[in-house]
N, C-alpha and C positions, 0 to 999 in steps of 0.2 A: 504494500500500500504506500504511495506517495506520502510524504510527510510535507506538513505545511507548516516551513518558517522552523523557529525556535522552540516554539509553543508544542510542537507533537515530539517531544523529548526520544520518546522511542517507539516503534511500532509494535502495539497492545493488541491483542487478537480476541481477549476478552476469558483467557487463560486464567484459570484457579493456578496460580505458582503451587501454592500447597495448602490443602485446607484437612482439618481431622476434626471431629468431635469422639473424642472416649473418655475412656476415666485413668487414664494410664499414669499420670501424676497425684492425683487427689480430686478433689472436688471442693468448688469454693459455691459458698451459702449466700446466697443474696437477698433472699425474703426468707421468714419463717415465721408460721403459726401466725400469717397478717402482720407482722412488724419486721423492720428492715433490718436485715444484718448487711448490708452493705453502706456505702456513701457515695454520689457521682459528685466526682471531684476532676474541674476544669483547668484551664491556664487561669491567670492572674489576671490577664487580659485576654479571654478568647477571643476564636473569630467568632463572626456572626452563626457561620456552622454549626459550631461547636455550642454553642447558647442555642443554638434549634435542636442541636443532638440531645444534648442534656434535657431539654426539657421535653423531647419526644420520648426518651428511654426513661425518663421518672412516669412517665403516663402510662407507658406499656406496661411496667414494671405493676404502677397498682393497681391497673383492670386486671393482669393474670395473679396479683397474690393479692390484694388488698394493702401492703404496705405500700408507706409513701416514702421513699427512700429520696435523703436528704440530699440539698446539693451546694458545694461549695467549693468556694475559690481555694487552689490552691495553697496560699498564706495563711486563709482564713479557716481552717480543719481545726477543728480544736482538738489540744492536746488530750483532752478526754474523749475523743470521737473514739469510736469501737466499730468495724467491721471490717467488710473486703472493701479498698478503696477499687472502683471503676474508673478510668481514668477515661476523661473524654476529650480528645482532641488531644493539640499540643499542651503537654508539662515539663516541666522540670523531670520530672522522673520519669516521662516514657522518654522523654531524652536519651537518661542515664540508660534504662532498661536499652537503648541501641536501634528506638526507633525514631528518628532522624525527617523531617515531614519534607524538606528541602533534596531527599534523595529522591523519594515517593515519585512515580507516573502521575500524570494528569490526572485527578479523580481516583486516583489508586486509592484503595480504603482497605487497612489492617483491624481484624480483631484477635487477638491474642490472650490466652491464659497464661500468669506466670504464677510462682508456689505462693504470693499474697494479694495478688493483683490481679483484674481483670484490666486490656488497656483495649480502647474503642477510637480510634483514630483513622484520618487520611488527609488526603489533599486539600489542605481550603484556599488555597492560592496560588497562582497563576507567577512566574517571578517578575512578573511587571506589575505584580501584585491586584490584579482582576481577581474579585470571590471565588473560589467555589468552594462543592457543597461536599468534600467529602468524607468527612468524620460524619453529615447526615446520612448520607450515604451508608456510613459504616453500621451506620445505629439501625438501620432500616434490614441489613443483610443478616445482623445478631439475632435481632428480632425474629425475621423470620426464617433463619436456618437452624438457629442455635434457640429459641424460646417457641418455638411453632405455632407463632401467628401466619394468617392469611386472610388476603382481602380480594376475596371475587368480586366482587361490587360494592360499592360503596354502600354508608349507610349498616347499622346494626345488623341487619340479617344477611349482610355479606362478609362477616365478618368472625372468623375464627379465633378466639384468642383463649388458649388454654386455660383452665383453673388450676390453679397450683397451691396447695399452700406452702408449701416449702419448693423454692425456688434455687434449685441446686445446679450448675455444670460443669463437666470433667473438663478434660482438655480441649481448648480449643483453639485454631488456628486456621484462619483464613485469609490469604491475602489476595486482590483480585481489583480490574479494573476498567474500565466499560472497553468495548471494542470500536464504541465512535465517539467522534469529540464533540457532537450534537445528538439528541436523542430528546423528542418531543414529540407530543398526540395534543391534537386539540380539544380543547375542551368546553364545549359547546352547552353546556348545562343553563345559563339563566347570561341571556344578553339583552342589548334594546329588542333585536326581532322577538327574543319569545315573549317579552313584556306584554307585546300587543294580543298574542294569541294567547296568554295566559286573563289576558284581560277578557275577551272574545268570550272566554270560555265561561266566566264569570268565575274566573276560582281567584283566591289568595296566593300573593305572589311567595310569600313568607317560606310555604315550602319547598317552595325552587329555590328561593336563597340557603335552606337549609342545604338544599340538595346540593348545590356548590360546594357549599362549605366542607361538606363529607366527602364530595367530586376532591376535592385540594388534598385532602388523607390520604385518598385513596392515591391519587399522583404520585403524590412526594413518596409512599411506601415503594414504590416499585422502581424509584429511582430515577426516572429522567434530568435530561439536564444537559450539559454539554461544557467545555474547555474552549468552545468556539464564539466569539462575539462577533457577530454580521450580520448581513441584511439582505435580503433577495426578495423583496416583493416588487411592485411594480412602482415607479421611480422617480414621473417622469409627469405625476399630477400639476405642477404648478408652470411646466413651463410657456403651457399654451400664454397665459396671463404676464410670466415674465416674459418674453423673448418676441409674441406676434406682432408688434410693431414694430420694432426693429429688426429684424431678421424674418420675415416671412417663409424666407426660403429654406430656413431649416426644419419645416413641415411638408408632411406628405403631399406629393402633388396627387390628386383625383381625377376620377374620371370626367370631371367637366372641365379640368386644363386650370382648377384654381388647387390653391392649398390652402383652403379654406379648411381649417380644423374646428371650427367655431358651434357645431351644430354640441347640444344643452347635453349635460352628462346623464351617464351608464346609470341606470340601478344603482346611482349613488356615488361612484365614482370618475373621476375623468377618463376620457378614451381616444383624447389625441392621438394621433400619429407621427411620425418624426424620419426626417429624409435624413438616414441615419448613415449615407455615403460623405454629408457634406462636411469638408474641412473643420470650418467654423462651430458646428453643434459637435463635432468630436474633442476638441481642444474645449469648448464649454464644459460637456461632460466630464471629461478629465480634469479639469479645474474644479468644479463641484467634489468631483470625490476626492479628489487633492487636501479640496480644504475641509472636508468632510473627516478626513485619517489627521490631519493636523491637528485638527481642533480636539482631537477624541484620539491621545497616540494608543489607547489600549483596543480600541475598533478594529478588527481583524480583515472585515472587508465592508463595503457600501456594493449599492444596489445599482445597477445600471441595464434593471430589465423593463419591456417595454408596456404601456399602460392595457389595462384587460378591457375587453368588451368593445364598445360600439362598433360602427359601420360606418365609419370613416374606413376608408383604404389604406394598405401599406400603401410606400411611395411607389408611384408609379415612371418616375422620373428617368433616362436613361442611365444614368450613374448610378444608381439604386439596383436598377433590374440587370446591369454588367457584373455587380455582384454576385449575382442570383447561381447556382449550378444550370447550366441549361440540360446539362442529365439526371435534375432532379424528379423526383416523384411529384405528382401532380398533387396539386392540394386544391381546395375550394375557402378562398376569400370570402367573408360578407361583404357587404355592401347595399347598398340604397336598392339597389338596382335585384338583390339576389346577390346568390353565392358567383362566385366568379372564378372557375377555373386557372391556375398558375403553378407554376412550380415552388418547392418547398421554399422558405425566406430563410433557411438554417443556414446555410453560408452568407449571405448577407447577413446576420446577424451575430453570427460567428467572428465573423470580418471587425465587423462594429465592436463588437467585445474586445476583440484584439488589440485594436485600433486604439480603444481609450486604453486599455490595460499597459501599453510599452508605455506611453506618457509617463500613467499613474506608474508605473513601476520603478521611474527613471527617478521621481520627485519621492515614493516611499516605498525602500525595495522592501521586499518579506511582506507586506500587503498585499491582501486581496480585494478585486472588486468582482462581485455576484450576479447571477442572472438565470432567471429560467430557460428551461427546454420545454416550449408549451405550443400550443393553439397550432397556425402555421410555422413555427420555428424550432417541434419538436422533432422531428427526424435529424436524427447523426447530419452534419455536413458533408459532402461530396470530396470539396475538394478543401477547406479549410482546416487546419489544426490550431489549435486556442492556444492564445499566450500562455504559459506555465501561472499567472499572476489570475486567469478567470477561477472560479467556481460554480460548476453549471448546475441547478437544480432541474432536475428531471421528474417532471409531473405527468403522475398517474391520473388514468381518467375511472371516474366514478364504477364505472362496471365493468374493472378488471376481470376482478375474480367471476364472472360471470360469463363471458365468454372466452373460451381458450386460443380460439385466435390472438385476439386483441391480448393474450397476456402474453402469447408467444411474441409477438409481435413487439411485446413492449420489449421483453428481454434480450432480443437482436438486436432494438432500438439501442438500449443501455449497451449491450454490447460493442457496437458502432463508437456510439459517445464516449465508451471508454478507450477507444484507438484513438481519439479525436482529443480530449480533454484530460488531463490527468486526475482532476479534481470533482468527484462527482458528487450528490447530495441527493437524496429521493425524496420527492416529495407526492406523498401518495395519498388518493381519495379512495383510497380501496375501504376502507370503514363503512364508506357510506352506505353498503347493505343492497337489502334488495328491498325499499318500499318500508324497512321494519319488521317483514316476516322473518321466521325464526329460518338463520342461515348459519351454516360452519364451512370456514375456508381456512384453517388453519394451517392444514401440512401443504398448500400451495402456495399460501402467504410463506413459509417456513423456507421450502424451499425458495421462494424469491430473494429474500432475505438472504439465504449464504449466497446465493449466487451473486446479488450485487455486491456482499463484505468482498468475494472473490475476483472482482474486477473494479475494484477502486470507491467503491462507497467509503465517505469520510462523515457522512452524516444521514440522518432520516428523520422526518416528520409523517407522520401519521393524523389527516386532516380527517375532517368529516366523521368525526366522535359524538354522533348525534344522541347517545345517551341512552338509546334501547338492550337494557341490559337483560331483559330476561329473551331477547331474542338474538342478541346480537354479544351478551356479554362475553362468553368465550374466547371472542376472533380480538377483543379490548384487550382479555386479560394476555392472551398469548403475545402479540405483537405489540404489549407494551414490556412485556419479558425478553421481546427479540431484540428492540433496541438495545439493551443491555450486553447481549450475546446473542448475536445470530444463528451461531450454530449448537443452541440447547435443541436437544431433544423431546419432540413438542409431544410424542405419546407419554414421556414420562410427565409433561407438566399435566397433561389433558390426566391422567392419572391422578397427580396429587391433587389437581383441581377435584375432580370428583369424590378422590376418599376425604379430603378436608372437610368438605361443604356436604356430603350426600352421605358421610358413614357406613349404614347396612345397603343403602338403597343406590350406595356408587356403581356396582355393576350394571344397572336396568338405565343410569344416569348416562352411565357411560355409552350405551346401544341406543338410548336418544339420539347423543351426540353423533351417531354414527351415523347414523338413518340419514339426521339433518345435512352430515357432509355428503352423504351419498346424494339428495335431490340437489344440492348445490354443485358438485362434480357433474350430477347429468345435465342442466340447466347448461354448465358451461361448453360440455361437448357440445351442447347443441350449435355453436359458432355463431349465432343470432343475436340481435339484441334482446334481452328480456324483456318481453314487451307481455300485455294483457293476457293473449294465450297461452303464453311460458307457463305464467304463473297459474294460469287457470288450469291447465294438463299435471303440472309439479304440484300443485298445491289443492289437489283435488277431495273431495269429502273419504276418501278410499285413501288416500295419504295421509290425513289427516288425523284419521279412526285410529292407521299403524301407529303414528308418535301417542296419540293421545293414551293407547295401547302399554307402549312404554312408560309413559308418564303411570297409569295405572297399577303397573309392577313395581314402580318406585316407591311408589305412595305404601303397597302394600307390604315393601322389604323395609321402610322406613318404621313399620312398627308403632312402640311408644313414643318415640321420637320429635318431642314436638315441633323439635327446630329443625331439622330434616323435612318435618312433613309441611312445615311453612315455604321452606325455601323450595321442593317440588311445585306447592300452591303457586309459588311463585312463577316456575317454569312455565306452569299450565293457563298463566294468565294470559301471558305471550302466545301461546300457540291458540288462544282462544280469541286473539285480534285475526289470526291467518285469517279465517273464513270471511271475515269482515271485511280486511284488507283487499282480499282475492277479488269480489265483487263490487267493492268499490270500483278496482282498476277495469274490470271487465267492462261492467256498465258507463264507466266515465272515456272507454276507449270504442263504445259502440256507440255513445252521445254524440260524439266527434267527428262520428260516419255516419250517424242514424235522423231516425224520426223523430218526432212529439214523444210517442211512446215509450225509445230508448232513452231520451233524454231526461224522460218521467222515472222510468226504473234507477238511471244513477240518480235522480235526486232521493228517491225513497233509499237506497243505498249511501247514501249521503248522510242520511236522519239518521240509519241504523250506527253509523259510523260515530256520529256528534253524541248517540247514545248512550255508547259504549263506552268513548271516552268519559263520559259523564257519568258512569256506573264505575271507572277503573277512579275519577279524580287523580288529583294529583298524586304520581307516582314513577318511579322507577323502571318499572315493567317497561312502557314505551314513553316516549317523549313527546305527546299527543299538540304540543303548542307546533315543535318542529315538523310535523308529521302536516300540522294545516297549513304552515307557511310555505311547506315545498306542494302541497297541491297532493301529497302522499296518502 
C-alpha cells in the first residue's frame, strides 16, 4: 500500500502483533461483590482520549458489576488508595512499564496485563500533534474482547453487557491497529430532513434525538475514525458568485454557445460547471488550496472535486473536449435538452486534478488535494495517470450489492483507478439497502473490502446508514467491523453476532440470516435493476411465510428468555414492513404506467403504509421519516 507523507509511519494491514487472554500469570480483580477493587488512573495532563477512555471504561465497568471505580490523576492517587491501578492513556509509569506512545503506529492501541497493573493505552496524537483517539480506541477493544460487551444496535436491546459481580482477568495482551487511516459510516439518525417527516408524522422529535445519542455509543464502540485530515466533497459552491464577472470564461461553455452557469440551484446545492482546461481557473484552484494547507498546516488535503447535480453541461468548449479520451466509453450527460451522449470526462478531469496538484505540490510538498470518481468522471482514465499529490474517492452507486454486474463492474473500475492513481478512498452507498426490506450482503461487501485493502485503498466511508436496523442491521454491524480490518472473517462475526444477541435461538437466527443473503444473492444474479417486480417475485407471500418460519423457531429455541424473545420480536417487526413495503412499490410502479384505478390501489397502499408506521411509532426497526423522504 502507498504510504502518504510522514503521517503513514508504517504500513498497518490491521495485524493483531500478539494478543492472548489466559490466566497464565494470575488474575487481577477489578470489581467485587459491587465495589471496586480497582482505580483508572490517567496522565496528569491527559489527552482529550484518554479523559473519553476513562470515562467510557468507569461506565462499562458499573453497568457489568455495579461498582463505580474511581478515577484519578496520576499525582493525585492517594497514598491510601487500594487496588489494581488501570492505567489509561499516557503515565508516568506505563512509560516506565516500556510502553513509549511516541513509538506507537497511527491509532495503534495496547492493552496489556502486568503482575499489579492493568495499562489501557494508544495513539492520541499525530507528531504535528492532530488528536487522535487511541487509548478510546483501546478502551473500546478491552471492552469488548477482554469484558464481552457487544452492541448490535444501538439503544438497550442491542446491547450485550455481561453481569459480573466479580470482575476478574488473567493475562492479557493485545496490541493492534486499524488497516486505514480513515474509516467512517454515516450516520443519518435525526437531521433537518427527518425533522420535517418526523413532524409529518405527528410524533415527538425527543426520540430521535435519543436515538442519536445511543447512534454516537454505538459508533464510537466499534471504532471509527481515521489518522487522515481532508476533504473530498464537492468544492466549487461559491465560485459561480466569486469569479462570473470577471472571468466568464472559466465556466462551462453550453449548448447554446453561452457559459451561462447562472440557472437557480440543485436540491439545495450549487451545480455550476467549470471549463476546467483553462489556465487561469487552474492557477485559481491551486491558489485556493494553496492557501487553504497554509492556513490549516495540519490539513492533509482540500477538495478540488466538481459540484453534484444540475443540468448545466460539462464544458463543451474545444480545449475541454481535446482532453476528453476519444477511446473512451460512452457516457450520457444531463442536460436541458435530455441526456446527451459523450465520452467519459475521466481524463479531463484526471488532467484537471493533475494540473492543480504539480502547482499545489511545488508550494506544499507531502500534501494532498482530493476529488471524486463519480457521475461522468467515474470510469479509470484512458490515457491519464494522476499526480502522486491526488487522492481519488471512488463512489459507489446505491444498488451495488444488488446487481452483480454493476458490482463487477465497479471492481474492474477500482481496478483500472488503481493503475491510474496510487491513492484510493471508497466511498460507498452500498448501505442504502433495498427500499428497507430485510436484506444480507455481507460476504460480498466482505469480499469487496479485501479486494480494495488489496489494491490501494487508504481509506473508506460507508454512506447511506439510513438506520433500519432490524432489516438492515447486520450489513451496519459487519462493515462497520471491516473498516477496522478488512480481512476478518465475517462467518465468524455473523457467528458471534448471533450467539451474543440470540443465545439458545442463535442457530434458527443464524438460517434467517441465510435465507435473507440467499434472496439478496438471487436479486443480484439477476443483473437488473431492482425495480417493483424484483421485489415482488423475491419478496413474495411464499418467501415471506419461509423467514417468518425461521423467525418462528427462534422464538420457540428462545424459550424463557425474555430478552432473546424481544430482540426476535424485534427481527419480526422488520420482516412485517416486507409485505407493506413490496406493495407499496408494486402499486406506486403500476401508478406511473397505469389508470385511475392503479393509481387508487397505491394510494390505499399508501394509507396501509402511513399505518403501519403509525402502529410501529417511533422506532429503531425502520426509519419511517427516511423511508417518506426518499418516496420509499
Amino acid at each position: 500500500m502507498e504510504t502518504i507523507g510522514w503521517f503513514r509511519r508504517t504500513v498497518f494491514a490491521g495485524t493483531v502483533f500478539w494478543m492472548a487472554v489466559s490466566c497464565c500469570r494470575g488474575e487481577l480483580i477489578l470489581a467485587e461483590n459491587g465495589h471496586p477493587r480497582a482505580m483508572i488512573v490517567t496522565g496528569d495532563v491527559p489527552s482529550a482520549a484518554a479523559v473519553r477512555a476513562a470515562d467510557d471504561l468507569q461506565m462499562w465497568l458499573e453497568r457489568i458489576s455495579g461498582a463505580v471505580v474511581p478515577v484519578f490523576r496520576e499525582s493525585d492517587v492517594p497514598e491510601s488508595a487500594d487496588g489494581v491501578p488501570i492505567l489509561v492513556g499516557d503515565t508516568r509509569r506505563t512509560r516506565q512499564l516500556g510502553l513509549i506512545p511516541e513509538d506507537f503506529q497511527l491509532e495503534e492501541i495496547v492493552v496489556q496485563t502486568f503482575p499489579d497493573a492493568l495499562v489501557i493505552t494508544g495513539d492520541d496524537a499525530r507528531p504535528d500533534g492532530v488528536p487522535l483517539a487511541g487509548t478510546e480506541l483501546a478502551v473500546s477493544a478491552f471492552v469488548e474482547q477482554v469484558l464481552g460487551v457487544r452492541m448490535l444496535w444501538p439503544g438497550p436491546l442491542g446491547e450485550i453487557v455481561p453481569q459480573q459481580e466479580t470482575v476478574r482477568i488473567g493475562d492479557v495482551r493485545i496490541r493492534d491497529a486499524p488497516a486505514l487511516i480513515g474509516r467512517s459510516m454515516g450516520n443519518h439518525a435525526f437531521n433537518g430532513v427527518t425533522h420535517i417527516y418526523i413532524d409529518a408524522l405527528g410524533w415527538d422529535r425527543d426520540p430521535y434525538r435519543r436515538f442519536a445519542e445511543e447512534a454516537d455509543l454505538w459508533f464510537r464502540f466499534h471504532r471509527p475514525g481515521g489518522s487522515h485530515t481532508g476533504n473530498y466533497s464537492h468544492a466549487f459552491g461559491d465560485y459561480w458568485d466569486r469569479f462570473h464577472e470577471d472571468h466568464p470564461d472559466w465556466f462551462a461553455l453550453q449548448p447554446d454557445g453561452t457559459r451561462d452557469n447562472s440557472q437557480p440551484e440543485t436540491d439545495g446545492y450549487p451545480s455550476h460547471r467549470l471549463c476546467v482546461s483553462s489556465p487561469g481557473l487552474i492557477r485559481q484552484v491551486a491558489q485556493d488550496a494553496i492557501t487553504a494547507l497554509q492556513n490549516n498546516p495540519t490539513l492533509d488535503a482540500v477538495s478540488v472535486s466538481p459540484n453534484d447535480g444540475g443540468l448545466q453541461t460539462f464544458c463543451l468548449c474545444d480545449r475541454c473536449e481535446s482532453w476528453d479520451a476519444p477511446d473512451g466509453q460512452i457516457v450520457q450527460m444531463r442536460s436541458r435538452q435530455g441526456p446527451i451522449p459523450h465520452v467519459s470526462f475521466s481524463d479531463r478531469y484526471a488532467r484537471f486534478y493533475s494540473e492543480v496538484a504539480k502547482i499545489v505540490a511545488a508550494q506544499c510538498p507531502g500534501r494532498h488535494i482530493g476529488a471524486y470518481a463519480y457521475s461522468v468522471y467515474s470510469l479509470a482514465p484512458k490515457r491519464e495517470t494522476l499526480h502522486p499529490a491526488v487522492i481519488i474517492g471512488f463512489v459507489h452507486g446505491s444498488k451495488i450489492y444488488f446487481n452483480e454486474d454493476k458490482r463487477r463492474q465497479a471492481r474492474d473500475n477500482w481496478l483500472q483507478w488503481s493503475q491510474r492513481c496510487r491513492k484510493l478512498h471508497v466511498y460507498s452507498n452500498g448501505l442504502m439497502g433495498l427500499h428497507a426490506l430485510p436484506t444480507v450482503i455481507v460476504h460480498r461487501l466482505a469480499e469487496d473490502m479485501r479486494f480494495y485493502a488489496d489494491h490501494g485503498m487508504l481509506m473508506a466511508l460507508f454512506d447511506c446508514h439510513f438506520h433500519h436496523w432490524a432489516t438492515n442491521g447486520l450489513n451496519y454491524y459487519v462493515a462497520v467491523k471491516l473498516l477496522w480490518d478488512p480481512y476478518l472473517d465475517v462467518d465468524q462475526l455473523i457467528d458471534d453476532y448471533c450467539r451474543a444477541g440470540f443465545g439458545p435461538a442463535a442457530p434458527a437466527v443464524r438460517r434467517w440470516f441465510e435465507e435473507l443473503e440467499r434472496i439478496s444473492d438471487a436479486i443480484a444474479a439477476e443483473n437488473r435493476r431492482p425495480d417493483a417486480d424484483t421485489v415482488a417475485r423475491h419478496y413474495s407471500d411464499a418467501a415471506l411465510a419461509r423467514l417468518s418460519g425461521l423467525l418462528d423457531e427462534a422464538a420457540q429455541a428462545a424459550g424463557a428468555d425474555a430478552q432473546v424473545a424481544d430482540r426476535i420480536r424485534f427481527l419480526r417487526q422488520g420482516l412485517d414492513y416486507a409485505p407493506i413495503c413490496r406493495d407499496y412499490l408494486v402499486t406506486k410502479a403500476a401508478a406511473e404506467a397505469g389508470n385511475k384505478w392503479d393509481r387508487r390501489r397505491h394510494t390505499a397502499a399508501a394509507v396501509r403504509r402511513t399505518l403501519f408506521f403509525g402502529r410501529l411509532g417511533p422506532t429503531r426497526v425502520i426509519h419511517a421519516p427516511w423511508l417518506l423522504y426518499q418516496d420509499w
